[in-house]
Structures are given as C-alpha cells and as structure tokens.
C-alpha positions in Angstrom: -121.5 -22.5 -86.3 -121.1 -20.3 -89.4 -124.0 -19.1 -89.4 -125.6 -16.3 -91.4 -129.0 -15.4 -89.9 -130.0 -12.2 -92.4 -129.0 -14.6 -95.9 -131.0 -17.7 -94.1 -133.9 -14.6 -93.9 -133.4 -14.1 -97.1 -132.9 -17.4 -98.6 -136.4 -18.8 -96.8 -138.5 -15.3 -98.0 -137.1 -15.9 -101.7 -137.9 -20.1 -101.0 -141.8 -18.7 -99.7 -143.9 -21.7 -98.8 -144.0 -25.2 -100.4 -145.0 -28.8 -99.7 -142.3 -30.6 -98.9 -139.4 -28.1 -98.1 -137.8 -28.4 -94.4 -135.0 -26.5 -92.5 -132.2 -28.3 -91.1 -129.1 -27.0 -89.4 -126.4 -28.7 -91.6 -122.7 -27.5 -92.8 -122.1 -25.1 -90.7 -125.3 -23.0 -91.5 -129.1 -23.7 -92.5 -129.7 -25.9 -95.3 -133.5 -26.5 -97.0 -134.4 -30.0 -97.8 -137.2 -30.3 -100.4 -139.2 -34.0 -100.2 -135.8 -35.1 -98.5 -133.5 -34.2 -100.9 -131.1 -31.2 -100.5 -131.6 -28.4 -101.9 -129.6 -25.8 -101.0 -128.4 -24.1 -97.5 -126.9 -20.3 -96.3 -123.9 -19.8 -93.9 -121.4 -17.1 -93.9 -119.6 -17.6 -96.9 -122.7 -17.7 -98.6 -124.8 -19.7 -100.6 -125.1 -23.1 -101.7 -127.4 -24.5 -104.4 -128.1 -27.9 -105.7 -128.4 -27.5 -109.8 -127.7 -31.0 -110.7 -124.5 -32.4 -113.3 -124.4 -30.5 -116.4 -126.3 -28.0 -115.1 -124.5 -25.9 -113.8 -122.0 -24.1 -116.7 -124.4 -20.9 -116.6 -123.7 -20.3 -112.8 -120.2 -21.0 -112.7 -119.6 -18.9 -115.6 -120.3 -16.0 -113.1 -118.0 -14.0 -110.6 -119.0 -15.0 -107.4 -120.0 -18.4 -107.8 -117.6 -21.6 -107.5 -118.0 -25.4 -107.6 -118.8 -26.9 -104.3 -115.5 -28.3 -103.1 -116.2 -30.7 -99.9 -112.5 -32.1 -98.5 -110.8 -32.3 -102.0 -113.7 -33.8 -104.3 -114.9 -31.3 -106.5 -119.1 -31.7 -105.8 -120.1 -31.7 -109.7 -123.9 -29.7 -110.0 -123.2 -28.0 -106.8 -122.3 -24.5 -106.5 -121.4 -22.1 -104.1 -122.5 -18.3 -104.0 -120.2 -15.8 -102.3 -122.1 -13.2 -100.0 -121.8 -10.6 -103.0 -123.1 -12.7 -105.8 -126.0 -13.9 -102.8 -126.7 -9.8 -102.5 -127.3 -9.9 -106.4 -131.4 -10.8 -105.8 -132.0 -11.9 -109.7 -129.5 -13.8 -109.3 -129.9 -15.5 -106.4 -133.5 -15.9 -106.9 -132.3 -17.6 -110.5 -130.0 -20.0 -108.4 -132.6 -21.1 -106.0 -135.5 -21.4 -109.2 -133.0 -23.3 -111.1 -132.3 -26.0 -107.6 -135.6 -26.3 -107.1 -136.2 -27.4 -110.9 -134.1 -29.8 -110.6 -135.1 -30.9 -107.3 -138.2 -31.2 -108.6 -137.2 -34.0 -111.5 -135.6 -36.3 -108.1 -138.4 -39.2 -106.8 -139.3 -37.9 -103.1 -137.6 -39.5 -99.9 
C-alpha cells in the first residue's frame, strides 16, 4: 500500500471526533467514511476529498489540486490534493470542511 501515515495523522487531527466518521483502508491508503458515505482518504500522493458535482470549481481552480481520475472516468465533485497543496493547512482544512458539508446533505447508510 501507498500509504502515507504522517498526512493520515494529519487528515484524522484536522477531521477531530464526530458521530458517524469511520477509518477504512481503501485506495491504496486510509479513507474516512462519514454515516457510510465517503468522504475523503490520504495516501502518498495526497489527498482526496469528496465535494459533490458542481462543487467543486473553487478547489480545482488551485495549483495542486486535480479532478479525481479513476481508470479513465473523470470522478466529477472529487478532487485530489497533491502532498504540497495537503501541507497548505487552510487549505486543506477548507477541503475537508467543504466534504464534510456536503457529506452532511447525503441520507445516512
């Protein structure tokens, strides 16, 4: 695995404790689950976040951060973080705020 044990310290500090969220080794890396639905994960290449369609123009407007490509389907409201916009704490802390609003809006599991 991938995986990227100081950004998954990072990511589950910045996350701090909620009802619902869960760790689960997924993609390579550790991915947080909040009432069952994904909501973003850490591995070496960095961060991904879950910020729903048509939410996510602000983030990808920024260096560092890329749509969520999984085979050769672009994932539309998923982005993906580079270890150098991850060691930008506002705005990682933004990315992970802004998943876990629209997380929020999604019926539980």
């Amino acid at each position: 695995m991938a995986r990227d044990r100081e950004l998954e310290d990072i990511v589950r500090t910045d996350l701090g404790f909620r009802a619902g969220l869960s760790e689960k080794p997924m993609f390579g890396g550790l991915a947080w689950l909040l009432d069952g639905h994904l909501l973003c994960g850490a591995r070496k290449e960095g961060m991904l976040t879950r910020l729903g369609k048509g939410n996510d123009a602000w983030a990808l407007a920024i260096d560092g951060i890329a749509p969520m490509v999984m085979g050769e389907r672009v994932m539309e409201g998923w982005v993906r973080a580079s270890p150098d916009a991850c060691a930008d704490e506002m705005l990682r802390r933004r990315l992970i705020s802004e998943a876990i609003a629209f997380v929020d809006t999604l019926p539980p599991k």
